[in-house]
C-alpha distance (Angstrom), angle and dihedral (degrees) to the residues before:
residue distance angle dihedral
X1 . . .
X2 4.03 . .
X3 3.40 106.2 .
X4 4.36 114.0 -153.3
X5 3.56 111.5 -141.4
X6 3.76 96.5 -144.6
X7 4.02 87.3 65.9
X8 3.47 77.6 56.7
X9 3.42 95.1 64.5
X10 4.02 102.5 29.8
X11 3.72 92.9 48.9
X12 3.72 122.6 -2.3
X13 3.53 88.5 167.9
X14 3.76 102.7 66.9
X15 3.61 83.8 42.5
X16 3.54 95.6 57.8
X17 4.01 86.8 54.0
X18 3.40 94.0 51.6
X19 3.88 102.5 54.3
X20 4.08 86.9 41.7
X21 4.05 87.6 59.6
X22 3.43 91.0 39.9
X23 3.48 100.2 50.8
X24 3.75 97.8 42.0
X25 4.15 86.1 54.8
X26 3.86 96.3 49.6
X27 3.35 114.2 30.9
X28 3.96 89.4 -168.3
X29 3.29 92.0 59.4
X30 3.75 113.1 137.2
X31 3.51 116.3 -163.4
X32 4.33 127.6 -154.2
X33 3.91 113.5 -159.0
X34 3.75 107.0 -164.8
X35 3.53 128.0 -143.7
X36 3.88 97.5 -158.0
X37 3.84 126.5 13.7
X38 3.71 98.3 -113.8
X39 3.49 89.7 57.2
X40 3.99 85.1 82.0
X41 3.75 86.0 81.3
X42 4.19 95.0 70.6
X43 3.83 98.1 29.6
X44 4.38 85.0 59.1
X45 3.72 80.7 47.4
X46 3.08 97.3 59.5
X47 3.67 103.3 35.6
X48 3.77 111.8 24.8
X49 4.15 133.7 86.0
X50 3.21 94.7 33.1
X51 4.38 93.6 102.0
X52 3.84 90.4 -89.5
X53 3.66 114.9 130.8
X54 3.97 111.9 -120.8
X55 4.13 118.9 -144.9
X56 3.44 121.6 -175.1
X57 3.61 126.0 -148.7
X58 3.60 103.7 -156.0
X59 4.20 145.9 70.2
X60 3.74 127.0 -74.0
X61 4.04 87.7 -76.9
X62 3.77 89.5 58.1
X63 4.11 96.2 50.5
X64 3.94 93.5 37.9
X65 3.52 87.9 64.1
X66 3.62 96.1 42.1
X67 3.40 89.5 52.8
X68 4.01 86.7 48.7
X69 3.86 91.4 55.6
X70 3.72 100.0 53.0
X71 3.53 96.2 38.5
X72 4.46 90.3 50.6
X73 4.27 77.1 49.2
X74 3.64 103.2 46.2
X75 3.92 94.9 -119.3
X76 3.46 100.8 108.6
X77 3.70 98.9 99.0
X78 3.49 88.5 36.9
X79 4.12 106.7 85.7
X80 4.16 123.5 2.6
X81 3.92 116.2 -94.5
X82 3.42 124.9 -139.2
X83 3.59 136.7 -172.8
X84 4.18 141.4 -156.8
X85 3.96 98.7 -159.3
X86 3.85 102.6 -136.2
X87 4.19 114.8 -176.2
X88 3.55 138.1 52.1
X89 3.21 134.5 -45.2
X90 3.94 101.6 -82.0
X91 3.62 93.5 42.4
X92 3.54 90.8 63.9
X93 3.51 109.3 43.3
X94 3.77 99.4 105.1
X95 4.03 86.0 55.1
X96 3.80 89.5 53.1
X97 3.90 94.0 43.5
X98 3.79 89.7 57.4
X99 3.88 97.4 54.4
X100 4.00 99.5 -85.9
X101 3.62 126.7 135.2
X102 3.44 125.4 -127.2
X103 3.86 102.3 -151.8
X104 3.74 107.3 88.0
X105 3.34 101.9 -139.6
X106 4.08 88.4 53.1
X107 3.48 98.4 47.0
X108 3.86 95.1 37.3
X109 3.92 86.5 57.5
X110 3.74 86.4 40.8
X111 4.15 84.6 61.9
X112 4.06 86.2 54.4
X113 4.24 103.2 36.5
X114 4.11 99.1 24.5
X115 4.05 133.0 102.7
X116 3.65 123.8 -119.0
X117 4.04 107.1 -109.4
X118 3.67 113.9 -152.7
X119 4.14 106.4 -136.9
X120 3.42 121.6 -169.5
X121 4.52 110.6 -130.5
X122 3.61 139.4 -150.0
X123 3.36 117.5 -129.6
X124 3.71 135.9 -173.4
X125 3.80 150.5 -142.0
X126 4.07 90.4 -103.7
X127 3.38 98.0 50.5
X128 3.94 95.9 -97.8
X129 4.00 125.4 143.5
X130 3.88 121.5 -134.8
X131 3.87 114.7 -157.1
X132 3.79 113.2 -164.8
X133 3.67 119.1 -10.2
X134 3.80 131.5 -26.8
X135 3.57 133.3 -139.3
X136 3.92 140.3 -148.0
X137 3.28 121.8 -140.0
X138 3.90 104.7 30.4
X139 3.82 113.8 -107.9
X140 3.80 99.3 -111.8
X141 3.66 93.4 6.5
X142 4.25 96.7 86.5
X143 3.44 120.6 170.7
X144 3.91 115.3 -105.6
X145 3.76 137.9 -150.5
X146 3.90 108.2 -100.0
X147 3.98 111.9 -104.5
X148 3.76 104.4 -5.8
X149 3.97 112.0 57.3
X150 3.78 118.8 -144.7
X151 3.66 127.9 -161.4
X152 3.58 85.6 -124.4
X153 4.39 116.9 78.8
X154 3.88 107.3 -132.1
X155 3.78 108.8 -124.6
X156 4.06 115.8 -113.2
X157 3.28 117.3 -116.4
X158 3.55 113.2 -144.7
X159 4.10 151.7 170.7
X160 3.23 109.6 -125.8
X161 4.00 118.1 -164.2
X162 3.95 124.8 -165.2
X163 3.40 106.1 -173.2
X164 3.85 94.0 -32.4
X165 4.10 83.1 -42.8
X166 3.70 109.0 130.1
X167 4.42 105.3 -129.0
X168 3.73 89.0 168.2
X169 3.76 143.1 -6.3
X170 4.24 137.9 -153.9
X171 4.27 88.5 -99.8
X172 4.28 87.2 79.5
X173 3.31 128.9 28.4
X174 3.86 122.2 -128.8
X175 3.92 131.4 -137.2
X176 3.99 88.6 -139.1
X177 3.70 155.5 -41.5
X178 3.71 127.0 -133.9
X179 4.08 124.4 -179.9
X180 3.76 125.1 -168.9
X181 3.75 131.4 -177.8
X182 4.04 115.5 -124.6
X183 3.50 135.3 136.0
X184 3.51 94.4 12.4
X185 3.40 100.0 -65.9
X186 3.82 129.1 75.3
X187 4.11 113.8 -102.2
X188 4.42 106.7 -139.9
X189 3.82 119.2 -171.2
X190 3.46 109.3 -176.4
X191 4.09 111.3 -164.6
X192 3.65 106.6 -152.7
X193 3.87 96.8 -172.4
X194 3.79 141.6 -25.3
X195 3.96 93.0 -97.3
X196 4.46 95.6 37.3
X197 3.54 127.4 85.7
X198 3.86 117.4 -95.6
X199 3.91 106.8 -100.9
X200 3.92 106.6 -147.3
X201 3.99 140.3 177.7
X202 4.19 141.2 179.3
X203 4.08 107.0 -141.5
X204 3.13 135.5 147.6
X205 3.89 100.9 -121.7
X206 3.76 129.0 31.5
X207 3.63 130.1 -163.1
X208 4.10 123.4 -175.7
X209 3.76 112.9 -177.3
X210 4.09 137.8 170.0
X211 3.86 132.2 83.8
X212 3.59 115.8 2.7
X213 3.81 114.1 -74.8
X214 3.53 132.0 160.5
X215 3.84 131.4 -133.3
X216 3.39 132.8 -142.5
X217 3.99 118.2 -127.4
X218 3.63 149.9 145.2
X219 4.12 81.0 23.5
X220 3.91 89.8 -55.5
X221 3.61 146.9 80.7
X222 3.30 123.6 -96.8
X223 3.56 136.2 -174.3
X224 3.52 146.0 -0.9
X225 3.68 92.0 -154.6
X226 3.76 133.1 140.8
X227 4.00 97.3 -131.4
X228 3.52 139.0 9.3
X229 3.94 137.9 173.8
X230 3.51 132.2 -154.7
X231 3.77 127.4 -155.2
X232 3.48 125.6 -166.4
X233 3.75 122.4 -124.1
X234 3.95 111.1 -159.7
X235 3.71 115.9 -139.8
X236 3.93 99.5 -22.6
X237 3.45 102.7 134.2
X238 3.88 114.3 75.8
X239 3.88 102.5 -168.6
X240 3.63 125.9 178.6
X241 4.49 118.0 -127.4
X242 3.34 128.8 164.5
Protein backbone atom coordinates (compact mmCIF):
# COMPACT_ATOMS: atom_id res chain seq x y z
CA UNK A 1 0.00 0.00 0.00
CA UNK A 2 1.29 3.65 -1.13
CA UNK A 3 0.54 5.75 1.44
CA UNK A 4 -0.02 9.89 0.23
CA UNK A 5 1.35 12.15 2.61
CA UNK A 6 -1.28 14.82 2.23
CA UNK A 7 -3.90 12.20 3.76
CA UNK A 8 -1.48 12.37 6.25
CA UNK A 9 -2.04 15.65 6.99
CA UNK A 10 -5.94 16.09 6.14
CA UNK A 11 -6.90 13.05 8.06
CA UNK A 12 -4.39 10.87 9.75
CA UNK A 13 -7.05 9.28 11.44
CA UNK A 14 -8.87 7.53 8.65
CA UNK A 15 -5.54 6.69 7.53
CA UNK A 16 -4.58 5.04 10.51
CA UNK A 17 -7.86 2.78 10.06
CA UNK A 18 -7.13 1.95 6.85
CA UNK A 19 -3.54 0.49 7.15
CA UNK A 20 -4.83 -1.39 10.54
CA UNK A 21 -7.60 -3.25 8.25
CA UNK A 22 -5.32 -3.66 5.72
CA UNK A 23 -2.68 -5.08 7.49
CA UNK A 24 -4.69 -7.42 9.62
CA UNK A 25 -6.24 -8.87 6.06
CA UNK A 26 -2.85 -9.38 4.28
CA UNK A 27 -0.33 -10.14 6.34
CA UNK A 28 2.23 -9.51 3.38
CA UNK A 29 1.23 -6.39 3.03
CA UNK A 30 4.06 -3.99 2.54
CA UNK A 31 3.33 -0.60 3.04
CA UNK A 32 5.33 2.82 1.30
CA UNK A 33 4.79 6.13 3.31
CA UNK A 34 5.83 8.95 1.08
CA UNK A 35 7.45 11.96 1.98
CA UNK A 36 6.38 14.06 -1.11
CA UNK A 37 3.65 13.15 -3.65
CA UNK A 38 5.81 12.69 -6.62
CA UNK A 39 7.64 10.27 -4.89
CA UNK A 40 4.70 7.79 -5.95
CA UNK A 41 6.47 7.53 -9.25
CA UNK A 42 9.71 5.33 -7.77
CA UNK A 43 7.88 3.52 -4.92
CA UNK A 44 5.32 1.93 -8.09
CA UNK A 45 8.65 1.29 -9.63
CA UNK A 46 9.75 -0.53 -7.41
CA UNK A 47 6.80 -2.41 -6.31
CA UNK A 48 4.18 -2.61 -9.02
CA UNK A 49 3.54 -5.19 -12.21
CA UNK A 50 4.71 -7.77 -10.70
CA UNK A 51 0.73 -9.39 -9.81
CA UNK A 52 0.65 -7.44 -6.50
CA UNK A 53 -2.41 -5.52 -5.92
CA UNK A 54 -1.66 -1.64 -5.46
CA UNK A 55 -3.96 0.54 -2.82
CA UNK A 56 -3.60 3.94 -2.49
CA UNK A 57 -4.13 5.85 0.52
CA UNK A 58 -4.87 9.16 -0.70
CA UNK A 59 -7.65 11.60 -2.68
CA UNK A 60 -8.43 11.61 -6.34
CA UNK A 61 -4.99 13.66 -6.90
CA UNK A 62 -3.09 10.84 -5.28
CA UNK A 63 -4.73 7.84 -7.56
CA UNK A 64 -4.77 10.02 -10.84
CA UNK A 65 -1.25 10.09 -10.69
CA UNK A 66 -0.84 6.60 -9.79
CA UNK A 67 -2.75 5.71 -12.45
CA UNK A 68 -0.45 8.17 -14.63
CA UNK A 69 2.74 6.30 -13.52
CA UNK A 70 1.80 2.82 -14.42
CA UNK A 71 0.13 3.64 -17.42
CA UNK A 72 3.65 6.03 -18.76
CA UNK A 73 5.41 2.34 -17.54
CA UNK A 74 3.26 -0.16 -19.08
CA UNK A 75 2.18 -1.81 -15.69
CA UNK A 76 -1.11 -0.76 -15.49
CA UNK A 77 -2.78 -3.82 -16.73
CA UNK A 78 -0.36 -5.70 -15.06
CA UNK A 79 -1.69 -6.15 -11.18
CA UNK A 80 -5.34 -4.71 -9.83
CA UNK A 81 -5.28 -1.18 -8.13
CA UNK A 82 -7.06 -0.32 -5.33
CA UNK A 83 -7.72 2.68 -3.48
CA UNK A 84 -8.84 3.97 0.33
CA UNK A 85 -10.19 7.57 -0.63
CA UNK A 86 -8.69 9.79 2.13
CA UNK A 87 -9.87 13.81 1.98
CA UNK A 88 -12.89 15.68 1.81
CA UNK A 89 -15.59 15.44 0.09
CA UNK A 90 -14.53 17.19 -3.28
CA UNK A 91 -11.29 15.58 -3.35
CA UNK A 92 -12.81 12.40 -3.67
CA UNK A 93 -15.44 12.61 -5.99
CA UNK A 94 -13.81 10.87 -8.92
CA UNK A 95 -13.19 7.80 -6.39
CA UNK A 96 -16.89 7.81 -5.52
CA UNK A 97 -18.04 8.23 -9.22
CA UNK A 98 -16.16 5.06 -10.14
CA UNK A 99 -17.83 2.72 -7.53
CA UNK A 100 -15.46 3.45 -4.38
CA UNK A 101 -16.51 4.04 -0.97
CA UNK A 102 -15.59 6.73 0.96
CA UNK A 103 -15.78 5.29 4.52
CA UNK A 104 -12.45 3.75 5.28
CA UNK A 105 -13.32 0.96 6.89
CA UNK A 106 -15.75 0.04 3.74
CA UNK A 107 -13.50 0.67 1.17
CA UNK A 108 -10.43 -0.70 3.05
CA UNK A 109 -12.42 -4.07 3.35
CA UNK A 110 -13.51 -3.46 -0.18
CA UNK A 111 -9.46 -3.70 -1.05
CA UNK A 112 -9.55 -7.31 0.82
CA UNK A 113 -13.33 -8.87 -0.28
CA UNK A 114 -13.91 -6.79 -3.77
CA UNK A 115 -13.58 -7.80 -7.68
CA UNK A 116 -11.27 -6.19 -10.00
CA UNK A 117 -13.49 -3.98 -12.55
CA UNK A 118 -11.95 -3.50 -15.84
CA UNK A 119 -12.54 0.47 -16.84
CA UNK A 120 -11.88 1.65 -19.97
CA UNK A 121 -9.34 5.39 -19.76
CA UNK A 122 -8.78 8.44 -21.62
CA UNK A 123 -5.61 9.24 -22.35
CA UNK A 124 -3.88 12.15 -23.88
CA UNK A 125 -1.17 13.58 -26.12
CA UNK A 126 1.01 14.64 -22.85
CA UNK A 127 0.92 11.67 -21.24
CA UNK A 128 -2.06 12.60 -18.84
CA UNK A 129 -4.94 10.10 -17.64
CA UNK A 130 -8.67 11.16 -17.64
CA UNK A 131 -10.93 9.14 -15.23
CA UNK A 132 -14.63 9.57 -15.92
CA UNK A 133 -15.71 12.17 -18.29
CA UNK A 134 -14.10 15.46 -19.32
CA UNK A 135 -15.40 18.73 -19.95
CA UNK A 136 -14.71 21.87 -22.20
CA UNK A 137 -15.01 24.93 -21.04
CA UNK A 138 -14.11 24.64 -17.26
CA UNK A 139 -17.11 25.01 -14.93
CA UNK A 140 -16.24 28.34 -13.32
CA UNK A 141 -13.36 28.89 -15.52
CA UNK A 142 -15.51 30.73 -18.69
CA UNK A 143 -13.84 32.22 -21.31
CA UNK A 144 -13.83 36.12 -21.28
CA UNK A 145 -13.70 38.93 -23.78
CA UNK A 146 -10.03 40.26 -23.92
CA UNK A 147 -9.64 43.74 -22.02
CA UNK A 148 -13.16 44.67 -21.05
CA UNK A 149 -14.88 41.87 -18.83
CA UNK A 150 -18.58 41.22 -19.25
CA UNK A 151 -20.84 39.52 -16.94
CA UNK A 152 -21.60 37.38 -19.70
CA UNK A 153 -18.70 34.22 -20.63
CA UNK A 154 -18.04 34.34 -24.45
CA UNK A 155 -18.74 30.93 -25.92
CA UNK A 156 -15.52 28.94 -27.38
CA UNK A 157 -15.49 28.30 -30.59
CA UNK A 158 -13.98 25.18 -31.38
CA UNK A 159 -13.05 22.19 -34.03
CA UNK A 160 -14.05 19.35 -32.85
CA UNK A 161 -12.59 16.01 -34.49
CA UNK A 162 -14.10 12.39 -33.97
CA UNK A 163 -11.93 10.24 -35.46
CA UNK A 164 -10.90 12.75 -38.19
CA UNK A 165 -14.93 13.52 -38.30
CA UNK A 166 -15.46 17.17 -38.10
CA UNK A 167 -18.41 17.74 -34.86
CA UNK A 168 -17.68 21.40 -34.92
CA UNK A 169 -15.42 23.99 -36.45
CA UNK A 170 -13.94 27.84 -35.47
CA UNK A 171 -16.92 29.52 -38.03
CA UNK A 172 -19.70 28.92 -34.83
CA UNK A 173 -19.13 28.87 -31.57
CA UNK A 174 -20.36 25.99 -29.31
CA UNK A 175 -22.03 26.01 -25.77
CA UNK A 176 -19.77 22.87 -24.79
CA UNK A 177 -18.11 19.61 -25.36
CA UNK A 178 -18.04 16.70 -23.05
CA UNK A 179 -16.15 13.17 -23.83
CA UNK A 180 -16.54 10.01 -21.83
CA UNK A 181 -14.92 6.65 -22.15
CA UNK A 182 -17.45 3.52 -22.50
CA UNK A 183 -17.61 0.67 -24.52
CA UNK A 184 -14.34 1.00 -25.73
CA UNK A 185 -14.66 3.89 -27.51
CA UNK A 186 -14.90 7.48 -26.24
CA UNK A 187 -18.72 9.00 -26.27
CA UNK A 188 -18.41 13.19 -27.63
CA UNK A 189 -21.49 15.44 -27.44
CA UNK A 190 -20.74 18.53 -28.81
CA UNK A 191 -23.54 21.33 -27.79
CA UNK A 192 -23.55 23.82 -30.46
CA UNK A 193 -25.91 26.35 -28.73
CA UNK A 194 -28.66 26.54 -26.13
CA UNK A 195 -31.52 26.47 -28.86
CA UNK A 196 -29.46 23.59 -31.58
CA UNK A 197 -29.52 20.05 -31.41
CA UNK A 198 -26.61 18.31 -29.56
CA UNK A 199 -24.16 16.98 -32.30
CA UNK A 200 -22.59 13.68 -30.90
CA UNK A 201 -20.07 10.78 -31.97
CA UNK A 202 -18.33 7.25 -30.51
CA UNK A 203 -14.48 7.18 -31.85
CA UNK A 204 -11.75 6.09 -30.75
CA UNK A 205 -9.63 9.35 -30.69
CA UNK A 206 -10.75 12.89 -30.11
CA UNK A 207 -9.06 16.03 -30.82
CA UNK A 208 -10.58 19.70 -29.77
CA UNK A 209 -8.42 22.55 -30.94
CA UNK A 210 -8.66 26.62 -31.18
CA UNK A 211 -7.99 29.42 -28.61
CA UNK A 212 -6.80 28.33 -25.40
CA UNK A 213 -9.47 26.75 -23.20
CA UNK A 214 -9.27 24.63 -20.38
CA UNK A 215 -11.15 21.40 -19.50
CA UNK A 216 -12.34 20.15 -16.59
CA UNK A 217 -11.30 16.44 -15.55
CA UNK A 218 -10.45 14.02 -12.99
CA UNK A 219 -12.62 16.66 -10.69
CA UNK A 220 -10.25 19.55 -11.82
CA UNK A 221 -9.42 21.95 -14.38
CA UNK A 222 -7.08 21.46 -16.65
CA UNK A 223 -5.57 23.38 -19.25
CA UNK A 224 -5.50 26.48 -20.93
CA UNK A 225 -4.15 24.94 -23.98
CA UNK A 226 -4.81 25.48 -27.64
CA UNK A 227 -5.31 21.64 -28.65
CA UNK A 228 -5.64 18.51 -27.08
CA UNK A 229 -6.42 14.79 -28.12
CA UNK A 230 -7.79 12.08 -26.35
CA UNK A 231 -7.29 8.41 -27.03
CA UNK A 232 -9.18 5.82 -25.68
CA UNK A 233 -7.64 2.99 -23.76
CA UNK A 234 -10.06 -0.13 -23.65
CA UNK A 235 -10.20 -1.94 -20.42
CA UNK A 236 -6.75 -0.85 -18.91
CA UNK A 237 -7.57 0.00 -15.67
CA UNK A 238 -8.20 -3.03 -13.34
CA UNK A 239 -9.77 -1.37 -10.21
CA UNK A 240 -10.92 -3.10 -7.23
CA UNK A 241 -15.09 -2.29 -5.80
CA UNK A 242 -16.93 -4.03 -3.63
Amino acid sequence: MVIDPMARRTDGESVRIARDVLCAGARDAAVCVLDQPQAIAQALGRRAGHGRRVVIIGDDRALVRAVRVLHLHGRLGASPLAVVPVGPGPSVAVARALGVPTDAVAASRAVLSGTDRRLDLLTDDTGGVVLGALGIPAPGRPLWLVRRPVRQPRRPRLRVEADGRLLADLDRPVTGVSVRAEGGLAEVVVRPSPNDGDVTARATSVTVSGPAFSYRANAATQGPTRTRTWTVCPEALRLTVP
